[in-house]
DODOLUM-344135 format. One record per residue: z, x, y of N, C-alpha, C in turn. Coordinates in steps of 0.05 Angstrom, whole numbers, plus 5000, padded with zeros to 4 digits. Layout:
ZXYZXYZXY ...
//
This chain:
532464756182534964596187537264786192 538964716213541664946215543764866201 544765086191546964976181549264916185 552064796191554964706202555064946226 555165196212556265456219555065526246 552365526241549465586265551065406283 550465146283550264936295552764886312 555365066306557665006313557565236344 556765386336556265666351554365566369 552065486361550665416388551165266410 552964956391554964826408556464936440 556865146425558565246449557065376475 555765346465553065576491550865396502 549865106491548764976503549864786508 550464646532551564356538550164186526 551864006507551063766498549263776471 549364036468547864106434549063856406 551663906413552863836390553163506391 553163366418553763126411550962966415 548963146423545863046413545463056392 546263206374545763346342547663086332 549262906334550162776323549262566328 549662496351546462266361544762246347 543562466328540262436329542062296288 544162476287544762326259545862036254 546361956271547761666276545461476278 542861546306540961436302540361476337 538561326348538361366382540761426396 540561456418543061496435541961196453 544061156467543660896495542461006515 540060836525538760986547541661036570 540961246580542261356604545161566587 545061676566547761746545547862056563 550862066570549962446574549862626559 548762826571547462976549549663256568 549163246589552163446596554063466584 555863646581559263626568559663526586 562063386596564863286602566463526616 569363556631571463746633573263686639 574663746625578163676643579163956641 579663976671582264226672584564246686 586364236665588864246664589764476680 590964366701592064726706595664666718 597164726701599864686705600464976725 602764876742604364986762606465196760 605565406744608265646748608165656719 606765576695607265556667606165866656 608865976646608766206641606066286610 606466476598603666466576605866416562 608666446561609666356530611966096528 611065956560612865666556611365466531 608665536522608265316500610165366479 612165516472613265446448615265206433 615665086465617764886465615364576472 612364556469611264416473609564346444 609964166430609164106400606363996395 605863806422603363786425600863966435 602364056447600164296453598564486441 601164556420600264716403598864636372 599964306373598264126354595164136363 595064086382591963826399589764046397 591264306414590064426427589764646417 592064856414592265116403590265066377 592464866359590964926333588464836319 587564696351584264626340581864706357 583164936379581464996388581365306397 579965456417580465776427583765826440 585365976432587066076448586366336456 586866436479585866646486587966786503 588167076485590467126480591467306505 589367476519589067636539587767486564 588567306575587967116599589467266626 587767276649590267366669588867296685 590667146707590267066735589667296756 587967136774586567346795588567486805 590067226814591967316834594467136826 597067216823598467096812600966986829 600066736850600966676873599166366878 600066176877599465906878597465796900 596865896920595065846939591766026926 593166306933590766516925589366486895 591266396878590166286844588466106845 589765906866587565596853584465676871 585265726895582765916912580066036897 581666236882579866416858578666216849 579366016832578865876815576765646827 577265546842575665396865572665496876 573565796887571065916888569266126869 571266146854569666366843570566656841 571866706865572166926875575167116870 574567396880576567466871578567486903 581667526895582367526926581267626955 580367906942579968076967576468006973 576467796973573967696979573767336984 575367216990576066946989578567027009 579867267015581667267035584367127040 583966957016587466677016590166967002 591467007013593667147003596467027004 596466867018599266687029598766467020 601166267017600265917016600765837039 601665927063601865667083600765837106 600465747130599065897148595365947157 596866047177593066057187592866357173 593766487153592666657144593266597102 592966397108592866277077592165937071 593165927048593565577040590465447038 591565197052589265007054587965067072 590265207106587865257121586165437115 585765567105582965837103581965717078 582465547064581265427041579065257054 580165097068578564917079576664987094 576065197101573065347113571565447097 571965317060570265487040569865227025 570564967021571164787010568764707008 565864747024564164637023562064817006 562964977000561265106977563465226950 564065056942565665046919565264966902 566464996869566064886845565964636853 567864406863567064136858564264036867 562864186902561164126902558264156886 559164386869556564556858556464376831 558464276821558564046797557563806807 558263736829556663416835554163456845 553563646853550563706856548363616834 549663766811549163796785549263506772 550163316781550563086777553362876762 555263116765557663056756559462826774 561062746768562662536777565262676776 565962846805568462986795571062806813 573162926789576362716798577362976799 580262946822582163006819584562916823 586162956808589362836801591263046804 593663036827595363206824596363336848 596563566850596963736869595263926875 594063956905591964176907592264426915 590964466940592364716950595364696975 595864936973598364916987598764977014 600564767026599464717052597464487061 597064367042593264117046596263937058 598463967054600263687054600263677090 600563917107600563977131598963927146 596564057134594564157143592363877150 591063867128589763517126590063307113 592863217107593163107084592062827083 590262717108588962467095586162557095 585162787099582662877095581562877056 579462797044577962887022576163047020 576463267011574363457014572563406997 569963497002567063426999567063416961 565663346960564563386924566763166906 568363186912570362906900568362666906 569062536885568662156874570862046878 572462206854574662016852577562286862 579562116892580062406902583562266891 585462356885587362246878591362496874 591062546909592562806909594962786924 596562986916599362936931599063096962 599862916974599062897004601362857017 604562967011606362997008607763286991 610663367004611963567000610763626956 609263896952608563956916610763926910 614263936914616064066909617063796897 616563576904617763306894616563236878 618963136856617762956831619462696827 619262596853619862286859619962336885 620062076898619261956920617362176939 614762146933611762316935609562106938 608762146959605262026967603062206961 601762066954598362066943596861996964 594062226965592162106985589762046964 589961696964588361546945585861476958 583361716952580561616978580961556999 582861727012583261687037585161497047 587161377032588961187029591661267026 593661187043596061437036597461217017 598861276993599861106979602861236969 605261166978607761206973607761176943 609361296928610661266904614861276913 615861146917618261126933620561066909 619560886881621160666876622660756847 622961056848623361166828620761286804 618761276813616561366802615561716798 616061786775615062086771613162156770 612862386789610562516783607962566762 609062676746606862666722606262446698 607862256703607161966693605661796709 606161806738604561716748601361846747 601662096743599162266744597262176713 599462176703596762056673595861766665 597061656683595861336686594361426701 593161536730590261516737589161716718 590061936708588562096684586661856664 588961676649587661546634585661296644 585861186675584361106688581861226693 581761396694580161636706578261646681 579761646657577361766628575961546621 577461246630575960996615573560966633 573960976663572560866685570061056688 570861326692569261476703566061476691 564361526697560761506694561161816682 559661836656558962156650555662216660 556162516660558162646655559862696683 562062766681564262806688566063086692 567063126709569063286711572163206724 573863296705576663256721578963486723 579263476749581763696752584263636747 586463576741588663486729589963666739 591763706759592663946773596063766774 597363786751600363716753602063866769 604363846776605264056802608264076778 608464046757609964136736609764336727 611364576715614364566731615364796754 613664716779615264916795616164766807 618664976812621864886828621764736845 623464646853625464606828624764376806 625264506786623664366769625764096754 624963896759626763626752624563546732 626163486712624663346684624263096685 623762936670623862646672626462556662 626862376680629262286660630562206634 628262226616628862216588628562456580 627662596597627762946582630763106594 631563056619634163146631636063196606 636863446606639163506584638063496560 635763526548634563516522635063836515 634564106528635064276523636764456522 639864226536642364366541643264556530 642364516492644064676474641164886461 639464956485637164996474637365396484 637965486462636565856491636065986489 635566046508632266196526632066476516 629266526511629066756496629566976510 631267206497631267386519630167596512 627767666524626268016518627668226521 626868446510628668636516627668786550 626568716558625368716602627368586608 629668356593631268256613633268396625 633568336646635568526664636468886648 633468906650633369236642635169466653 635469546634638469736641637069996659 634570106655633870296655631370326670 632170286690628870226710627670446729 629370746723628270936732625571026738 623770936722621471016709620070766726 621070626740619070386756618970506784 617170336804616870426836619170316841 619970356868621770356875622970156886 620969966893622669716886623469606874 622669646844624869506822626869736822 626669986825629270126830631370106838 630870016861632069836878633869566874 633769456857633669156853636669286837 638669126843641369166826640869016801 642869146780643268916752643768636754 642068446751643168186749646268156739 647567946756650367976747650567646725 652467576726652767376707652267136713 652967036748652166836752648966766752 648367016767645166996766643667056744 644767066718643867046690643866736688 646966726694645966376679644166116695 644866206715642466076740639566116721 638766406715635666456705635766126674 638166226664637666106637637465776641 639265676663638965396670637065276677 634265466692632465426704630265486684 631065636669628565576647628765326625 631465256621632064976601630164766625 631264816648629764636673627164596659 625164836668623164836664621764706638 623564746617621964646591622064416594 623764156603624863956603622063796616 621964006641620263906651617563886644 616964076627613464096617613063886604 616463796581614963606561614063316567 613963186601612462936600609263126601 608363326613605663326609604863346574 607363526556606363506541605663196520 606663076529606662796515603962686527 603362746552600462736561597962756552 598963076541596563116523596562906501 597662726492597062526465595962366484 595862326499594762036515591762176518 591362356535588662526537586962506510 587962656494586662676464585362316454 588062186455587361986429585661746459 584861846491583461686502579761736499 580662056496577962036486576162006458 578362036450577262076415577061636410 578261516426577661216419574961136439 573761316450571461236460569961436469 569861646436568561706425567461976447 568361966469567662186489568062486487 570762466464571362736454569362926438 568162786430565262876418563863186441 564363076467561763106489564763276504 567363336505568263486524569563616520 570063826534571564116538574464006550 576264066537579464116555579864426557 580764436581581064746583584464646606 585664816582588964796603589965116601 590665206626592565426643593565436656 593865596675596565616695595165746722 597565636738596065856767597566076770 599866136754601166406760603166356739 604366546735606466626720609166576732 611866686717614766786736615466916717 617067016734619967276726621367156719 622867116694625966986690626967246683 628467446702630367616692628767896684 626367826671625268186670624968346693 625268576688626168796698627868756722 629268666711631368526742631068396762 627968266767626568046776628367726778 628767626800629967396787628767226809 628267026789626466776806623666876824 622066986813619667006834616667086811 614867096826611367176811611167316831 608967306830607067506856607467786847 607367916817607668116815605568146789 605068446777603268566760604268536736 607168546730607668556706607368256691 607268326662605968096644606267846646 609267786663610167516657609167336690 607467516712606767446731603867426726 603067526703599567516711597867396685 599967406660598267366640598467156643 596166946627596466656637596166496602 598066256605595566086580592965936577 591866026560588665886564587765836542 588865526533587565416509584865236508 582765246492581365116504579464946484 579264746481578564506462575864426471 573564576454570464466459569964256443 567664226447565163946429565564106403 564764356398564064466376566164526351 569064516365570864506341571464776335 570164936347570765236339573465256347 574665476328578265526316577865786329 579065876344579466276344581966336358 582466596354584566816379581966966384 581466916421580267196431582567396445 581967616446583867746453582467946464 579467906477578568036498580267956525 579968126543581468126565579667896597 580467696591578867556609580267416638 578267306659580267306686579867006688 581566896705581166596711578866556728 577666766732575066696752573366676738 573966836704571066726688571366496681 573566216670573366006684571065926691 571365996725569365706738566465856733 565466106719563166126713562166006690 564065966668564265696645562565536654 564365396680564965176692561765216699 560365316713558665256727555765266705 556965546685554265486659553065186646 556265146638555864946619555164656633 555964646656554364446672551664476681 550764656677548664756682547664736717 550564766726550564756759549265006776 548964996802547565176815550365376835 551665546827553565696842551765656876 553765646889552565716921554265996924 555666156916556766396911555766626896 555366756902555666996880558467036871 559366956846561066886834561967166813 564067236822565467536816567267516784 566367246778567067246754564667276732 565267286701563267366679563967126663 562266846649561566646636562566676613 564766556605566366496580564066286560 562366286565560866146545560866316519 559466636517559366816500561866726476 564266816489566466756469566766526464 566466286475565765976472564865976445 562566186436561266086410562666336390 562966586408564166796376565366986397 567867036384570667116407569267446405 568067496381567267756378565867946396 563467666412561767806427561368026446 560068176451560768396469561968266504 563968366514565968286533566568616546 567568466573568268706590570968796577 570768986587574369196577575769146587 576169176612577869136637577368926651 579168776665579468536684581168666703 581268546729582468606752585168376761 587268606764590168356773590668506797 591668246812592068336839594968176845 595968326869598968166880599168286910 600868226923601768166946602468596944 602668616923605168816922602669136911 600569026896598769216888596269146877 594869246862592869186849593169376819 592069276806592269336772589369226755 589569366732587769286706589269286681 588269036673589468986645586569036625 587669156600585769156578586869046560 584769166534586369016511589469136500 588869486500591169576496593069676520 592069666543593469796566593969586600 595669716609596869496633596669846658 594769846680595470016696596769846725 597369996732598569836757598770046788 597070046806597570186825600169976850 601170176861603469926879602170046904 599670096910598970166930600470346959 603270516955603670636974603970996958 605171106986605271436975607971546958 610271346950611771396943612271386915 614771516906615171676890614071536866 613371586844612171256824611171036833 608471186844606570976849605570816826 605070996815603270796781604970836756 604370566742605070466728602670496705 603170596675601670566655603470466635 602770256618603970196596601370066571 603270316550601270366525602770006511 601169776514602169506505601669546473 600669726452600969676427603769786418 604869906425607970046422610069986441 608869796474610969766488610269516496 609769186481609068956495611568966522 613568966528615468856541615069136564 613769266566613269506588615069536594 617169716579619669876590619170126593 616870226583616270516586613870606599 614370686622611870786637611071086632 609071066617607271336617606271476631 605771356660603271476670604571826673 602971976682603572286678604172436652 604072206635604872376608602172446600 602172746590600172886576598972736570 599872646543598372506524595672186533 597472156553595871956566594472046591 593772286596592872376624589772196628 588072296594585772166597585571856599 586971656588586771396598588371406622 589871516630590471436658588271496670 587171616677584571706685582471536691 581871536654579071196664580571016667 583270906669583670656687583870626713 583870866715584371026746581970876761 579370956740576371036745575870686754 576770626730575870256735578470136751 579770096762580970056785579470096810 579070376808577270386846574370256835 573570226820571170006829572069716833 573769676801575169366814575569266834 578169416856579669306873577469206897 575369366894573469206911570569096908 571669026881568368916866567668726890 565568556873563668316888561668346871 560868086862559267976840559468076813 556668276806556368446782558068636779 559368746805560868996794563768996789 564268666790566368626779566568716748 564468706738564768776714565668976703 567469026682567569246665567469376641 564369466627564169446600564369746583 565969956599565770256597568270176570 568270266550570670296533573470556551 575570526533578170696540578370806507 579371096516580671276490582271066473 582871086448584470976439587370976433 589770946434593070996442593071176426 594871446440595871756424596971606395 
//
């Protein structure tokens, strides 16, 4: 007989262990019961790794009853090329989306891969997948009464992402105005909670809220809730001392005052705005826990990119290496109930290999990501060292203790090293210093295999020296 402990751990590594194992204690299951997990993934729009602190539910539902994972970073940290990764599997320079709009990004070059993607490789598998929300960028131009393949239930903004009122939905192929004062993410969790009663398991749902990028308008009962609320300021904000960076933050003058308070208005913005999803999450939670589905599913909520508010004199933008463009949040609530911080260094592309284990689906990709199941059951497990970040601007590796950053040209401070146990806020770039010659080195080493992995060699399980 296993005991709580065993049984919780296995949970996590076989689909459907744990809510068979309670089945068998309750008594039969109903012919036809799934024995798959369930998914919902949350993936909010521009949500930095440390906007949950102003979100109560989140950190109730989710943080404190399930994996937070502490070292998360997006492929690519740019809203077209993110959800792409995530969709296929893949890492940018192999999926090719670098832009959101255009014949050299978006939906169009999405849409020539769409047919061998996670949704289809889940309904293969026998899933019933939904999506709610906003997809890729550019689908509004491009095809917006088209449904791409592997959807059941297809339910997307088919209209400008940027509006959070008066916005159409392409409902199965049905264009449906929302005109009459109706918001965005309220409207999104009524088919959410439509979606959890109705749907046939097992199931998958994408929940892709377009909250909160800009401009970010709250709901009207949240408007002005954070007036007297403010914004944390790191010490990266409008850094006095940016010598030691390439040369385009060199470049970049001191934020002056107006464009301080612009940053700070736009982040009260932003919180204002997260908290109708976060009130979401109680509707999510207490829909499945009243029919008992919570038993059988995984929530997994993150982000497709990061922003700059003000560090290193950055103002208003992502698409960059440093922490607040690439690290992501990734909380994630199994069958099994397991509590942890991992703080292995993991990519949003391991994600959809989750995604494809625990459904026990068939990839049509060789999939450049590594299966978060392992830490699913013990955060301890052996894990790669290094993960690969990419941007418009360079390519980089994050570890557990170190951030390298190449900016890819010949000029003066090309690379970037920052020792993150003595410098979280990377004001100090090491690279060339003695002391760090040898980890600059092997990050050196795992970078040039990174930047152009594909499949297995994405991987990286070589250890790094440990900080002078």
């Amino acid at each position: 007989m296993l005991d709580r402990r065993t049984l919780l751990k296995l949970a996590a590594t076989v689909p459907g262990l744990l809510s068979t194992a309670a089945g068998a204690a309750r008594g039969p299951q109903a012919p036809g019961a799934a024995t798959k997990p369930n998914m919902i993934h949350i993936l909010v729009d521009d949500m930095r790794f440390d906007d949950y602190r102003h979100m109560k539910n989140l950190k109730r539902l989710l943080i404190g009853k399930g994996l937070d994972f502490r070292a998360q970073f997006v492929a690519y940290p740019y809203c077209a090329p993110s959800r792409v990764s995530f969709l296929t599997g893949l890492q940018a320079h192999n999926h090719g989306v670098f832009h959101n709009t255009g014949h050299k990004g978006g939906y169009y070059l999405y849409q020539q891969m769409e047919g061998n993607a996670l949704p289809v490789w889940l309904s293969d598998a026998g899933y019933y997948v939904g999506h709610i929300g906003k997809f890729i960028n550019d689908y509004n131009n491009v095809a917006p009464d088209h449904v791409p393949p592997g959807y059941a239930d297809w339910q997307a903004m088919s209209s400008s992402f940027d509006n959070y009122f008066n916005f159409t939905l392409n409902e199965n192929g049905t264009q449906v105005p929302y005109d009459n004062g109706q918001y965005t993410t309220s409207v999104f969790m009524k088919k959410v909670e439509t979606f959890l009663a109705t749907a046939p398991q097992p199931w998958a749902l994408f929940f892709w809220p377009n909250c909160c990028h800009g401009p970010a308008i709250p709901a009207p009962r949240d408007a002005g809730t954070f007036a007297n609320v403010d914004m944390p300021i790191p010490p990266s904000f409008n850094e006095a001392d940016v010598s030691d960076k390439p040369t385009y933050i060199r470049d970049l003058p001191l934020l002056n005052e107006t464009q301080i308070a612009a940053i700070q208005d736009r982040w009260r913005a932003r919180q204002e705005t997260l908290q109708s999803l976060d009130r979401g999450l109680v509707k999510i939670i207490d829909a499945l826990t009243q029919s008992g589905r919570i038993a059988n599913t995984h929530i997994v909520l993150t982000s497709d990119n990061g922003y700059q508010e003000g560090e290193h004199r950055i103002n208003d933008h992502k698409n960059f290496l440093y922490e607040e463009s690439v690290k992501m949040p990734l909380f994630w609530l199994q069958p099994s109930g397991y509590i942890a911080d991992c703080i292995a260094p993991t990519s949003s592309v391991d994600i959809t290999a989750a995604f494809v284990e625990l459904a026990g689906a068939t990839a049509g990709r060789v999939l450049d990501g590594t299966s978060l199941v392992p830490l699913l059951g013990d955060v301890t497990a052996p894990w790669n060292r290094a993960v690969l970040t990419q941007s418009q601007r360079g390519f980089g590796v994050a570890t557990q203790h170190y951030r390298y950053m190449d900016w890819g040209s010949h000029k003066e401070q090309q690379f970037e090293v920052y020792d993150m146990t003595v410098d979280p806020y990377q004001l100090n770039n090491v690279a060339g210093q003695p002391a760090y010659a040898e980890i600059q080195a092997d990050l050196a080493a795992a970078l040039e295999q990174l930047r152009g992995c594909s499949g297995s060699t994405c991987k990286w399980t070589t250890g790094f020296p440990p900080p002078p």
